[in-house]
N, C-alpha and C positions, 0 to 999 in steps of 0.2 A: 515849900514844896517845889521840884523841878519836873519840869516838863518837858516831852522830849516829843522831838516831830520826824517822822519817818514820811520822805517824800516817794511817792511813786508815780505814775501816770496819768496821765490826762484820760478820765474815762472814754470822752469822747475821741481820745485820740488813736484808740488802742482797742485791739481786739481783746486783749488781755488786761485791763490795766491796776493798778494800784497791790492788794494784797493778793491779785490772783496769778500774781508771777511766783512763781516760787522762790528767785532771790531776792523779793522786795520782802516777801514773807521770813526768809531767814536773818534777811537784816532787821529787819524790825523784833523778832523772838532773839535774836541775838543781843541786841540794845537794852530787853526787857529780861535778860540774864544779867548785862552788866549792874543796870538799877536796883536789881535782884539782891545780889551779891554787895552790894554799897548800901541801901537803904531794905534789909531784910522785911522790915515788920508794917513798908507802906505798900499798897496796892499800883500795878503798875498796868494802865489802860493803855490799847490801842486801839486809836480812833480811826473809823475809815469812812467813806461814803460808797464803797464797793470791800465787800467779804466775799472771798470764794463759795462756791455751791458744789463745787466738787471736786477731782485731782488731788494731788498732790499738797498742794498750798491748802487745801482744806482738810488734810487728815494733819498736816504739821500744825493749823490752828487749834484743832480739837486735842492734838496730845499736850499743848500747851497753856488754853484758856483755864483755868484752875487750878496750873501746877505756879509757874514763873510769870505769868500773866493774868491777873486778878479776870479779866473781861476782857472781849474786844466786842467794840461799841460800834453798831451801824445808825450812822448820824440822820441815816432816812429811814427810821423806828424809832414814833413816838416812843414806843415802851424801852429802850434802848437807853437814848439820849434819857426818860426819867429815872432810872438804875441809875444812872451815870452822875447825873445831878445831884441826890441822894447821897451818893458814897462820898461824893468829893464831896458833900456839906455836911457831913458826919465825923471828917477828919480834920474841921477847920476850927 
């Protein structure tokens, strides 16, 4: 299975930081098209410790999380991180 890491910002660094920029968010829905298109019938997660709550970057999550992107996983939600452990232990 590959895994694939989409870098963004220092929460603390940034008014904005990690998937609530909108080009950290197209790169990463982008990435999760290419895996998409190469590996069709696995699930492809992305992991953040910051999801957007609103803008832009959070209406391109929601048109995405179910289609090209199996989940996007908030690592600070217990319920989250146990979805997440699950699926990856179901496919090993």
């Amino acid at each position: 299975m590959k895994y694939y890491k989409v870098l963004g910002s220092d929460p603390n660094s940034s008014k904005r930081p990690a998937l609530m920029r909108t080009d950290t968010m197209k790169k990463a829905i982008s990435q999760a098209y290419q895996f998409h298109r190469i590996y069709p019938n696995l699930p492809f997660f992305i992991v953040s410790n910051v999801l957007p709550i609103s803008g832009n970057s959070k209406c391109m999550m929601q048109l995405a999380e179910g289609d090209i992107v199996y989940k996007f996983v908030d690592v600070t939600s217990v319920s989250d991180l146990d979805e997440f452990v699950r699926k990856i232990k179901s496919l090993q």
